[in-house]
N, C-alpha and C positions, 0 to 999 in steps of 0.2 A: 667747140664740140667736146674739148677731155671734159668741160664744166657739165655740162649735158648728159654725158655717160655713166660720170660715178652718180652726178646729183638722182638720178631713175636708178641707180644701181643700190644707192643707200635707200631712196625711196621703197625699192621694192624687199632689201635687207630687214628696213626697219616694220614696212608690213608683215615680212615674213614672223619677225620677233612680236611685235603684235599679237598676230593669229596663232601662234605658240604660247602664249604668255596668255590667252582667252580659253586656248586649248585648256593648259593645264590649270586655269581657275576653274572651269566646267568640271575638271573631273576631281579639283579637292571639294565641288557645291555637293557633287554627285557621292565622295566618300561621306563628307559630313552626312549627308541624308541616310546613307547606306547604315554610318555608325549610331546616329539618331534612332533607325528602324531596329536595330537589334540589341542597343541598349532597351529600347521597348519593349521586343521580344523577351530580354532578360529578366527585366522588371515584371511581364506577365508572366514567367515560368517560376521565379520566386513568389510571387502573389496566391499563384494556385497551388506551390509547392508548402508553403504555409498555408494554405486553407487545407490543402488534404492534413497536413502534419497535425493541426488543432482539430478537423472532424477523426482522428486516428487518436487523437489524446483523449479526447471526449467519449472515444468509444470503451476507451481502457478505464477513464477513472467511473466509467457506468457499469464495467466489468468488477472494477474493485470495488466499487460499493455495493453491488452487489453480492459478490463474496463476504461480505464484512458481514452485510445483514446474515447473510446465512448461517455465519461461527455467531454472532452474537443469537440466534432466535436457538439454532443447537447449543449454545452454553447453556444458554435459559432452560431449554428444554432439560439438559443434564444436573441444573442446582436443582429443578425444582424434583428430578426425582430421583437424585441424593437427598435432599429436605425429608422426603419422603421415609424413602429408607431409613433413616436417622430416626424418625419418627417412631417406626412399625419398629425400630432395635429397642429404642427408649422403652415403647409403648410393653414389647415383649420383658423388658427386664423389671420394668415397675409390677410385671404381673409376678415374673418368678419369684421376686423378695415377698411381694402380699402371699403369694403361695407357702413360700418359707418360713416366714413368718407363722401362718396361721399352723402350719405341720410342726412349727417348737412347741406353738403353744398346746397343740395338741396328744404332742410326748409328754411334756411337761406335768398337761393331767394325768394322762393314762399310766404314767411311770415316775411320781415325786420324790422316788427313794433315787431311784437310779440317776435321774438327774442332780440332786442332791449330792450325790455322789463321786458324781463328774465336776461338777463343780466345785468341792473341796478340793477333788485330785487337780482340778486347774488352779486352784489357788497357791495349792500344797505349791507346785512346779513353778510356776508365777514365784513365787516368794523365795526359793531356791534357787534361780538365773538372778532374780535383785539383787541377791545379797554375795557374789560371785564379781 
């Protein structure tokens, strides 16, 4: 009978270790799946967290290029009218000389002594600083 008592007493020991040893693989089956579901989680919160980050990049370099167009189409807009102005200054100074011009030669007639005149006395002074 002592053979009979421990042998049901190991018997139901080694059940018990068993169903303990079942127990705790159920619940490392149960963590793997748990970590499984939330590395997923992870992976879908990075996936959408770079989709917003590239629709948010996309939306800025659609910002910058539009700003770009706008300094480039206003620079344009500014050469072309400095060009302009350049032009209308040119355009104004070509006239004052032809003006100038045609007003010498019109003293020139109307007074040949006195320009004659002027003109020695510039030469007179001219010849006077050269030779200093």
């Amino acid at each position: 009978m002592a053979n009979g008592l421990f042998s049901s007493r190991s018997k139901t020991l080694r059940s018990s270790i068993q169903d303990d040893a079942q127990a705790v693989e159920d619940q490392i089956a149960e963590l793997r799946a748990e970590i499984a579901a939330l590395a997923g989680l992870l992976a879908n919160d990075a996936a959408d967290g770079a989709g917003r980050i590239r629709r948010k990049a996309r939306a800025v370099k659609a910002d910058v290029s539009d700003a770009a167009h706008g300094l480039k189409d206003r620079a344009e807009g500014d050469i072309k009218s400095m060009i302009a102005a350049g032009e209308d200054i040119l355009a104004e100074f070509q006239a004052r000389y032809q003006d100038s011009g045609r007003k010498a030669r019109q003293a020139v007639k109307e007074n040949p002594l006195a320009t004659l005149g002027v003109a020695a006395a510039a030469g007179f002074l001219l010849a006077t600083l050269l030779r200093r």
